[in-house]
C-alpha positions as CSV (number, residue, x, y, z in Angstrom):
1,X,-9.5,-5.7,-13.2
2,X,-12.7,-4.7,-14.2
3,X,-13.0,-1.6,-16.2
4,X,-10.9,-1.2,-19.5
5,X,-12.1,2.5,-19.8
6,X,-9.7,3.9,-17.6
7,X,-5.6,5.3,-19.2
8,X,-2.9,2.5,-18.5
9,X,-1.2,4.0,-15.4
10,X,-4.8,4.5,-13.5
11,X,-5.4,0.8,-14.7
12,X,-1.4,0.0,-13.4
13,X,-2.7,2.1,-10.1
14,X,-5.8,0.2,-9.3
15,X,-4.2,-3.0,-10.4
16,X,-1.1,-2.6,-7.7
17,X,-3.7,-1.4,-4.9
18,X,-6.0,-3.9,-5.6
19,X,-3.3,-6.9,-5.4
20,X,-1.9,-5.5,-2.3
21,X,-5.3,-5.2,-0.3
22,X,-6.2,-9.1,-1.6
23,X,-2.6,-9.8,0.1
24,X,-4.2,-7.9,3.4
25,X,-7.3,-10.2,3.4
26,X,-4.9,-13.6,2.6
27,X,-2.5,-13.0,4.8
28,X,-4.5,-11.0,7.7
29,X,-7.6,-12.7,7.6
30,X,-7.5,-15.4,6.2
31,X,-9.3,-15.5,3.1
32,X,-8.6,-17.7,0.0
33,X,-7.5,-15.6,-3.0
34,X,-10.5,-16.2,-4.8
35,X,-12.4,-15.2,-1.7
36,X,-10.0,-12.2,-1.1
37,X,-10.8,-11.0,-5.3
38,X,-14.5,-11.2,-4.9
39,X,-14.9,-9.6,-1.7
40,X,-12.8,-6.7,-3.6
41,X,-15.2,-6.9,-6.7
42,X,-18.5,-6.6,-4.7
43,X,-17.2,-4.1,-2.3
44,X,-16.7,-1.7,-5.3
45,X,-12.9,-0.9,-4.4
46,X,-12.1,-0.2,-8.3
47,X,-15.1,2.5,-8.9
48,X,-14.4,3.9,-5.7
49,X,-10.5,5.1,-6.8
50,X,-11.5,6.0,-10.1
51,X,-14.1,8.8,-8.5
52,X,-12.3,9.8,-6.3
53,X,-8.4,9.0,-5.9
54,X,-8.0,10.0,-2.2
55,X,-8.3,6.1,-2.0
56,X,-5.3,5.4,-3.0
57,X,-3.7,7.0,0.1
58,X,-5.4,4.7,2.5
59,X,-3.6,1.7,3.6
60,X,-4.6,-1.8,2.1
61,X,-5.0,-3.1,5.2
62,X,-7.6,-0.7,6.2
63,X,-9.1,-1.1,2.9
64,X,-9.5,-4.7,3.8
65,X,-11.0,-3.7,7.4
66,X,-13.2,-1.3,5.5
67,X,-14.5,-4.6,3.0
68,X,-15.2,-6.6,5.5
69,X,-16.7,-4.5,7.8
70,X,-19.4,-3.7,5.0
71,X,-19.5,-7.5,4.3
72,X,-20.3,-8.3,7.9
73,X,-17.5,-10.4,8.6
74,X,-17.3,-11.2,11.6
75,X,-15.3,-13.8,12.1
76,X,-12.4,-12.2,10.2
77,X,-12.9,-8.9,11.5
78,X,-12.6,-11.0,15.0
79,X,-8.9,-11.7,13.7
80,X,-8.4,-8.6,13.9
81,X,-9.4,-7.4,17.4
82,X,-7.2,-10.8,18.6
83,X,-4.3,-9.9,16.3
């Protein structure tokens, strides 16, 4: 997505995780998928697994809690609490 620096199955990695927690914030919350791809650009999703690739063993859909709750959200994080 953003950085080209990484080898092709941490960019294959990233890529997967990345779709999957846009598909969270779509589907779960309601966001458009351009909305869904910038919310995952400024949250810093994609730096975050490449330091430190514990990430990639938590859920997407708490990865798209986690975005929005650091976005302050709160009418999709209301969504949530209803769901």
């Amino acid at each position: 997505m953003l950085n080209k620096n990484v080898n092709a199955e941490l960019r294959s990695e990233i890529d997967l995780i990345i779709n999957r927690i846009a598909h969270e914030l779509v589907n779960e919350f309601g966001k458009s998928q351009y909305e869904a791809m910038e919310l995952i650009k400024k949250s810093g999703v994609e730096k975050s697994l490449i330091r430190d690739r514990m990430g990639f063993h938590e859920s997407p859909y708490n990865w798209a809690l986690s975005i929005l709750t650091d976005n302050d959200d709160f009418e999709a994080l209301e969504k949530y609490l209803y769901h």
